[in-house]
N, CA and C atoms as an extended XYZ file, in Angstrom:
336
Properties=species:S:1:pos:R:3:atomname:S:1:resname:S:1:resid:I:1 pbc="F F F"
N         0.833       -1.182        0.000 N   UNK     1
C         0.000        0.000        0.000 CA  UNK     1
C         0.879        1.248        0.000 C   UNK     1
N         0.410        2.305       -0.518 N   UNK     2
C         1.004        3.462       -0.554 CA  UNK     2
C         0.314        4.188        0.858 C   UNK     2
N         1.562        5.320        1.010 N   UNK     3
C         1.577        6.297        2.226 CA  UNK     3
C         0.029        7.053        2.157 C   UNK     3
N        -0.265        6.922        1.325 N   UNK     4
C        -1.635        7.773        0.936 CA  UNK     4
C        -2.880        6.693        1.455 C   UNK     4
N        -3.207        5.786        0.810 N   UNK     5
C        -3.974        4.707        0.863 CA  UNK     5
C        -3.825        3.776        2.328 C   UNK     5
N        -2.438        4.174        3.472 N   UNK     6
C        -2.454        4.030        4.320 CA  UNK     6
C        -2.837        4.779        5.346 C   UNK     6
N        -2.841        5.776        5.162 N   UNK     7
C        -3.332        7.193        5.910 CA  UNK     7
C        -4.855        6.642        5.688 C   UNK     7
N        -5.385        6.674        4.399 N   UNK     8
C        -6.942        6.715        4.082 CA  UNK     8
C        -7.343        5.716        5.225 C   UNK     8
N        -6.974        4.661        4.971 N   UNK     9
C        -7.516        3.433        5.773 CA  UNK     9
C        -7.281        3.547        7.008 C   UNK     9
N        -6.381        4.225        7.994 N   UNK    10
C        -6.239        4.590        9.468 CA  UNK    10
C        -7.502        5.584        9.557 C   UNK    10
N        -7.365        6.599        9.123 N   UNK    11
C        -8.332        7.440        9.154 CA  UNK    11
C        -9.965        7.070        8.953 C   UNK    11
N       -10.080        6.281        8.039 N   UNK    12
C       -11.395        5.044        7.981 CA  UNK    12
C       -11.804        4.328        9.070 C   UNK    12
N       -10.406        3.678        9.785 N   UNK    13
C       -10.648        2.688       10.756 CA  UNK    13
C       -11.107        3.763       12.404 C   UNK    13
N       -10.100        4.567       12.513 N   UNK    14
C       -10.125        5.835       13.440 CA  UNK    14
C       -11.597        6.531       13.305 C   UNK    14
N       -12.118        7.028       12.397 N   UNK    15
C       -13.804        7.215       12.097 CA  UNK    15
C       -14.585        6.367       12.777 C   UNK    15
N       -14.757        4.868       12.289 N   UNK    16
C       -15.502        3.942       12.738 CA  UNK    16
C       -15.572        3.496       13.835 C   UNK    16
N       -14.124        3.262       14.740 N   UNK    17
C       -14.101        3.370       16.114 CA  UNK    17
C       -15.160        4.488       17.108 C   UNK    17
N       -14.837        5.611       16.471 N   UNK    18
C       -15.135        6.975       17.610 CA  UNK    18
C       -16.235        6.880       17.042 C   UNK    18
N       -17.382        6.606       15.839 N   UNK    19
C       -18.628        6.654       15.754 CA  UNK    19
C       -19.154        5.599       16.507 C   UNK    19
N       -18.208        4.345       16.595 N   UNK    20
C       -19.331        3.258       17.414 CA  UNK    20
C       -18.939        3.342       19.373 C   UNK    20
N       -18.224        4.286       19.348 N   UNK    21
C       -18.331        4.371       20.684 CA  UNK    21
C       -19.248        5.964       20.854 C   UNK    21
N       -19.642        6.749       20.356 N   UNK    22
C       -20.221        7.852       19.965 CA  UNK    22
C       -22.348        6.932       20.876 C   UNK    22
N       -22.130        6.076       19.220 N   UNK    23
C       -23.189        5.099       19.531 CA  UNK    23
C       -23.266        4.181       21.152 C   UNK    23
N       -22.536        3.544       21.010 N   UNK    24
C       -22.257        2.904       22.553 CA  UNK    24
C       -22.753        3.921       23.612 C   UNK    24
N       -22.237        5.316       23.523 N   UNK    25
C       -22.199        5.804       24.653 CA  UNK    25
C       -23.712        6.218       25.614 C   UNK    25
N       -24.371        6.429       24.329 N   UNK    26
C       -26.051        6.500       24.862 CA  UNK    26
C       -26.840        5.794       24.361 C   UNK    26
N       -27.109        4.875       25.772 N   UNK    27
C       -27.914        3.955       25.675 CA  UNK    27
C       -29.802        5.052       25.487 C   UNK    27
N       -30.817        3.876       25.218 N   UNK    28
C       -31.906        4.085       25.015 CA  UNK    28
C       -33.145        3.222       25.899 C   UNK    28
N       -33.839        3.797       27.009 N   UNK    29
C       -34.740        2.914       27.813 CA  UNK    29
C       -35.856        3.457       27.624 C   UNK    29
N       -37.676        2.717       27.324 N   UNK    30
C       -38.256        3.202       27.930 CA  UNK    30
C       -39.246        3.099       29.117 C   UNK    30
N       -39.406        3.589       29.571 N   UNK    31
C       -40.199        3.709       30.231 CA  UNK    31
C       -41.762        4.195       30.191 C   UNK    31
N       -43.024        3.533       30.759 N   UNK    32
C       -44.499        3.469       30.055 CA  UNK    32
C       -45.079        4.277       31.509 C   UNK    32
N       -46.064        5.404       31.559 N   UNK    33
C       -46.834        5.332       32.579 CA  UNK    33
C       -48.301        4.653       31.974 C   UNK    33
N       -48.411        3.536       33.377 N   UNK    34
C       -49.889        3.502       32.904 CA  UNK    34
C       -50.525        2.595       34.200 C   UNK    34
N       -51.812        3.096       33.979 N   UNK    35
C       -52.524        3.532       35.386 CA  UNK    35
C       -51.883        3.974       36.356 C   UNK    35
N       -51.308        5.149       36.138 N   UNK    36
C       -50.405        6.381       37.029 CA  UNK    36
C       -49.928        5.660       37.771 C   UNK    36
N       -48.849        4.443       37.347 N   UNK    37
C       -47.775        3.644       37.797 CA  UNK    37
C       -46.232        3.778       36.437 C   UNK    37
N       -45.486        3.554       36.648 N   UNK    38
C       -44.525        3.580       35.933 CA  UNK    38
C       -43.817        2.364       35.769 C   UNK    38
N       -43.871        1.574       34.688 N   UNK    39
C       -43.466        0.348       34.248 CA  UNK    39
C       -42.130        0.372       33.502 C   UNK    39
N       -41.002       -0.246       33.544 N   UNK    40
C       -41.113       -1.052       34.803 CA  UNK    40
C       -40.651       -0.316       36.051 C   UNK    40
N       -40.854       -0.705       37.060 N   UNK    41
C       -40.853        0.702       38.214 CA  UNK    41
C       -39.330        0.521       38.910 C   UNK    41
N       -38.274       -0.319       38.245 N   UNK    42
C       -36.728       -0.046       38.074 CA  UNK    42
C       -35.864       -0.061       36.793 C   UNK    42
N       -35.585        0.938       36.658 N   UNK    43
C       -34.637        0.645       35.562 CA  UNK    43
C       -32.904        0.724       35.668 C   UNK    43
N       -32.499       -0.009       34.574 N   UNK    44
C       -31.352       -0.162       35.264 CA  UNK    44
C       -30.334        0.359       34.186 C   UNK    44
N       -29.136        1.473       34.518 N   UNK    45
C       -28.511        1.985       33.372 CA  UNK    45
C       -27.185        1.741       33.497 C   UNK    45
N       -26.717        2.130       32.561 N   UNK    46
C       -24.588        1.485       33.153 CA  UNK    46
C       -24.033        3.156       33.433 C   UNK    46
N       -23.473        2.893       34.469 N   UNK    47
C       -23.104        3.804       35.388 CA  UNK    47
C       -21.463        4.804       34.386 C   UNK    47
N       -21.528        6.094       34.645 N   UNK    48
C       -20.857        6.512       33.960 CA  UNK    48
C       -21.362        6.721       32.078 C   UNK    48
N       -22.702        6.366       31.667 N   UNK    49
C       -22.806        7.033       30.576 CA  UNK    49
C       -24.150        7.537       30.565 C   UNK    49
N       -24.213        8.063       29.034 N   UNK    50
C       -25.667        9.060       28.987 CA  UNK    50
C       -26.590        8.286       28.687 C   UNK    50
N       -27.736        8.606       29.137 N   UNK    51
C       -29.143        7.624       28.369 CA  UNK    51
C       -30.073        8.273       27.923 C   UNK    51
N       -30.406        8.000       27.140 N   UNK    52
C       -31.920        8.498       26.117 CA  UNK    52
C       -32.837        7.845       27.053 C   UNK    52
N       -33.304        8.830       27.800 N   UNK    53
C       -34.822        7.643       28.105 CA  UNK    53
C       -36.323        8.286       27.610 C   UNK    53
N       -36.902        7.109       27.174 N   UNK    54
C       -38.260        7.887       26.404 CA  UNK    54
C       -39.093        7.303       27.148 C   UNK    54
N       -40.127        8.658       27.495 N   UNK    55
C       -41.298        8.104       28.723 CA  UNK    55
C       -42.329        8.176       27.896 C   UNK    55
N       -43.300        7.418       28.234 N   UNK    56
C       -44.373        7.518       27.288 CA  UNK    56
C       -46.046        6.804       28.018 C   UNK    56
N       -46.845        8.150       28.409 N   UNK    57
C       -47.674        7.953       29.056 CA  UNK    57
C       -48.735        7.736       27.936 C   UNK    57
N       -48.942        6.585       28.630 N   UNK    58
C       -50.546        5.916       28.517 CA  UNK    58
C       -52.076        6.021       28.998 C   UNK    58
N       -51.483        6.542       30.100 N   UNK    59
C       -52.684        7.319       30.584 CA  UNK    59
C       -53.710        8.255       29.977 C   UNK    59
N       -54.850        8.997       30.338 N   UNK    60
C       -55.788        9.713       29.518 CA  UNK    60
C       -55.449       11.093       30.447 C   UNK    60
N       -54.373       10.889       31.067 N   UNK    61
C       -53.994       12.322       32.050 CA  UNK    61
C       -53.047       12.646       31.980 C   UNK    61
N       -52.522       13.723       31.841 N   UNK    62
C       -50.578       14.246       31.939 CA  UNK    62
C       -49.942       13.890       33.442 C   UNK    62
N       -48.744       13.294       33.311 N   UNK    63
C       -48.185       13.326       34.444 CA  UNK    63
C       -46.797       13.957       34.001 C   UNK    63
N       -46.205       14.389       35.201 N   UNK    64
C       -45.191       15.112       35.508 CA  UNK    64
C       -44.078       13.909       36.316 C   UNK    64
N       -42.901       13.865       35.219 N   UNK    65
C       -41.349       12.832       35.672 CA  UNK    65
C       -41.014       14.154       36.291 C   UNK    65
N       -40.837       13.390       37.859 N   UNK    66
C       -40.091       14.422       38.824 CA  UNK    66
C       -39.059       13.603       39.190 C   UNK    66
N       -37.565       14.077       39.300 N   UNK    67
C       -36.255       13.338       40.120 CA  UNK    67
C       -35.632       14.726       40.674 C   UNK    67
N       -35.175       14.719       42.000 N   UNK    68
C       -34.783       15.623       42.470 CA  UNK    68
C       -33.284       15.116       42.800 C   UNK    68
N       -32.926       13.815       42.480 N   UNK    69
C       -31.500       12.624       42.624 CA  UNK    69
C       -30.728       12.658       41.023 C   UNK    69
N       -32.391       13.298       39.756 N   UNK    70
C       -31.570       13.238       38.790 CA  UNK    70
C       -31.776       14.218       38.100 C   UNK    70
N       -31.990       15.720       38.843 N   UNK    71
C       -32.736       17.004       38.338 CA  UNK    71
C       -33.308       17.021       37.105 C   UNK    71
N       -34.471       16.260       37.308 N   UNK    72
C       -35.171       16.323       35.667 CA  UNK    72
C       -36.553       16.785       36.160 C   UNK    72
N       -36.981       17.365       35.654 N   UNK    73
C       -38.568       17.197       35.872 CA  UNK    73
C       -39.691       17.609       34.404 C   UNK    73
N       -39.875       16.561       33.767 N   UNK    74
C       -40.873       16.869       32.606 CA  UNK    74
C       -42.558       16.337       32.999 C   UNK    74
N       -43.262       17.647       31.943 N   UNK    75
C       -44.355       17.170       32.123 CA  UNK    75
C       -44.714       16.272       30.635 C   UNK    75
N       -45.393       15.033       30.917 N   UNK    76
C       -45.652       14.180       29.793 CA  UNK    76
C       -47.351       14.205       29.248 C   UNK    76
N       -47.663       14.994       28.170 N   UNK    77
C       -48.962       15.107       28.286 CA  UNK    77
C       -49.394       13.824       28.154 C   UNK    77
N       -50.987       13.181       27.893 N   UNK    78
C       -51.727       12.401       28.153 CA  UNK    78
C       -51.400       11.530       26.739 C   UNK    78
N       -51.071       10.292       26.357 N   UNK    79
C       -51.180        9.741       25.159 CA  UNK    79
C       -49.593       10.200       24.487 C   UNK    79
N       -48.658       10.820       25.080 N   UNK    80
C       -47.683       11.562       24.666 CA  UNK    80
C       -46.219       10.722       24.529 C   UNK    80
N       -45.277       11.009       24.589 N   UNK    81
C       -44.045       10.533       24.309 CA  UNK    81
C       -43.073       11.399       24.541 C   UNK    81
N       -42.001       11.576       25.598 N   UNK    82
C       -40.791       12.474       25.458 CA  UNK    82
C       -39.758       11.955       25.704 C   UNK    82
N       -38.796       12.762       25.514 N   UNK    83
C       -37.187       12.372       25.868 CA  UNK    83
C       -36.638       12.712       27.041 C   UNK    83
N       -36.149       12.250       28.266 N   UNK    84
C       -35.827       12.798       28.683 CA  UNK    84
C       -34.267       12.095       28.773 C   UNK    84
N       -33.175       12.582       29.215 N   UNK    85
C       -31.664       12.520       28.983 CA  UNK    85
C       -31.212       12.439       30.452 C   UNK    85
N       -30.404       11.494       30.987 N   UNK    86
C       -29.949       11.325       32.145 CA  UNK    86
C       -28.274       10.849       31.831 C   UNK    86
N       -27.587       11.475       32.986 N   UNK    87
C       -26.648       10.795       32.967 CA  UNK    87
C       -25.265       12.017       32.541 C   UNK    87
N       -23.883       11.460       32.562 N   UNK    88
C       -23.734       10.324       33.449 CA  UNK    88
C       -24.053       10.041       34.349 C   UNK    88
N       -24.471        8.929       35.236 N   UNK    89
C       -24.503        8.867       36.458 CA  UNK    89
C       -23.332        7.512       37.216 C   UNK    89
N       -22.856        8.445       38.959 N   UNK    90
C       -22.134        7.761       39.385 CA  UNK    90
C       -23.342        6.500       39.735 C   UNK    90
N       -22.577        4.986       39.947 N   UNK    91
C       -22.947        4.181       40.773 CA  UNK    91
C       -24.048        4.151       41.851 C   UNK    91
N       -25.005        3.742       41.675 N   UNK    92
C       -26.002        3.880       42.798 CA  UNK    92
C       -27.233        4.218       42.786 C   UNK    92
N       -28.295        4.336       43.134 N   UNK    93
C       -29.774        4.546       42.847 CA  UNK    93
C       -30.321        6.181       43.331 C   UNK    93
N       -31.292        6.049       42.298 N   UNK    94
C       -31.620        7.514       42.124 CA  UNK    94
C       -33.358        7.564       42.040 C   UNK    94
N       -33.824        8.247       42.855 N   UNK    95
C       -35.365        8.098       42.711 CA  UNK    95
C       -35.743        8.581       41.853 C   UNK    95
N       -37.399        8.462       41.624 N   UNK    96
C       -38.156        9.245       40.385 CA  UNK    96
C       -39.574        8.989       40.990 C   UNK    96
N       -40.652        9.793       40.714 N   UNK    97
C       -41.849        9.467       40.815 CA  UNK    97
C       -42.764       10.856       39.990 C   UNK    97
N       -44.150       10.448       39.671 N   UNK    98
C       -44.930       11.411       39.269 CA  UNK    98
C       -45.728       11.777       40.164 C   UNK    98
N       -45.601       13.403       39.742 N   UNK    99
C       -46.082       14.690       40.926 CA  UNK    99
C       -47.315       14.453       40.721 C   UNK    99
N       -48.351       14.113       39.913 N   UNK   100
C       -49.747       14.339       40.063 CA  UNK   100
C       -50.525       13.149       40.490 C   UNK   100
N       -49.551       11.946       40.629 N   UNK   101
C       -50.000       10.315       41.380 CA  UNK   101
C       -48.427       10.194       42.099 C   UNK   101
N       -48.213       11.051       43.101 N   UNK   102
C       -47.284       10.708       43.759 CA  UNK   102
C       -46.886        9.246       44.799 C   UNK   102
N       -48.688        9.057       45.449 N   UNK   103
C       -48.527        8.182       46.384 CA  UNK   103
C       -48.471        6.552       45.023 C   UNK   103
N       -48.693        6.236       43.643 N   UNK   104
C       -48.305        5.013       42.890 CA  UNK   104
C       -47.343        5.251       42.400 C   UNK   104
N       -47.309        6.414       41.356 N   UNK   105
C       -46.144        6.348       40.221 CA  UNK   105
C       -44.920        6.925       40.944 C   UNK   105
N       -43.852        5.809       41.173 N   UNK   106
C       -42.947        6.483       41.826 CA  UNK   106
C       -41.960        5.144       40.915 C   UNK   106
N       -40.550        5.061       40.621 N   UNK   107
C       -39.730        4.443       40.120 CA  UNK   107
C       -38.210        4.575       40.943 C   UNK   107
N       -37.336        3.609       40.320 N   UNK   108
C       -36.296        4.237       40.629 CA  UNK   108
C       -34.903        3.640       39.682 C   UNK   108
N       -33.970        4.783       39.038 N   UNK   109
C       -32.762        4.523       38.592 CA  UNK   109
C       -31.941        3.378       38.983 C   UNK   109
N       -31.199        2.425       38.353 N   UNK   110
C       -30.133        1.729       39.343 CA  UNK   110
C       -29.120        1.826       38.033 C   UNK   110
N       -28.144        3.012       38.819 N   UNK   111
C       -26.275        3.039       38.160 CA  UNK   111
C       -25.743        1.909       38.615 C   UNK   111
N       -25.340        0.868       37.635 N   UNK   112
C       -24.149        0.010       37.746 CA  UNK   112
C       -23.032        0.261       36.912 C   UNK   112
């Protein structure tokens, strides 16, 4: 191979690496409210990266993802779908519950 066509192909291989750890790095969970419970009511993420998590209420009512362990707080209208983004997080569990069915819908993070 030539100096040229060796460069190309490092630079190819160097691309593909940092895009699939790019990918790797945020994971994707979701999470369902329904009957102002949150299914499944642990989830579990790998500790030290970002996560896509998509909540998606089922309910015929908006609830509100409150974490005060993972400063998020969205409101999810009724029939709706959002993103919400966590992370990194160190090692260890992190609560969550919804403000408008506080005493069912309550969940919780587990960083490994």
């Amino acid at each position: 191979m030539t100096r040229l066509q060796t460069a190309i192909l490092s630079l190819l291989l160097s691309s593909a690496v940092i895009g699939s750890r790019a990918l790797a790095a945020e994971a994707e969970l979701t999470l369902v409210i329904k009957d102002h419970r949150f299914e499944p009511p642990e989830i579990k993420v790998p500790a030290g990266q970002r996560v896509r998590l998509i909540v998606h209420n089922q309910d015929a009512t908006p609830e509100e993802f409150e974490s005060h362990d993972l400063n998020r707080e969205k409101v999810i209208p009724a029939g709706a779908k959002v993103t919400i983004y966590i992370g990194p997080l160190k090692a260890g569990r992190y609560g969550f519950y919804g403000e408008y069915n506080e005493a069912s819908a309550k969940g919780t993070v587990i960083a490994e």
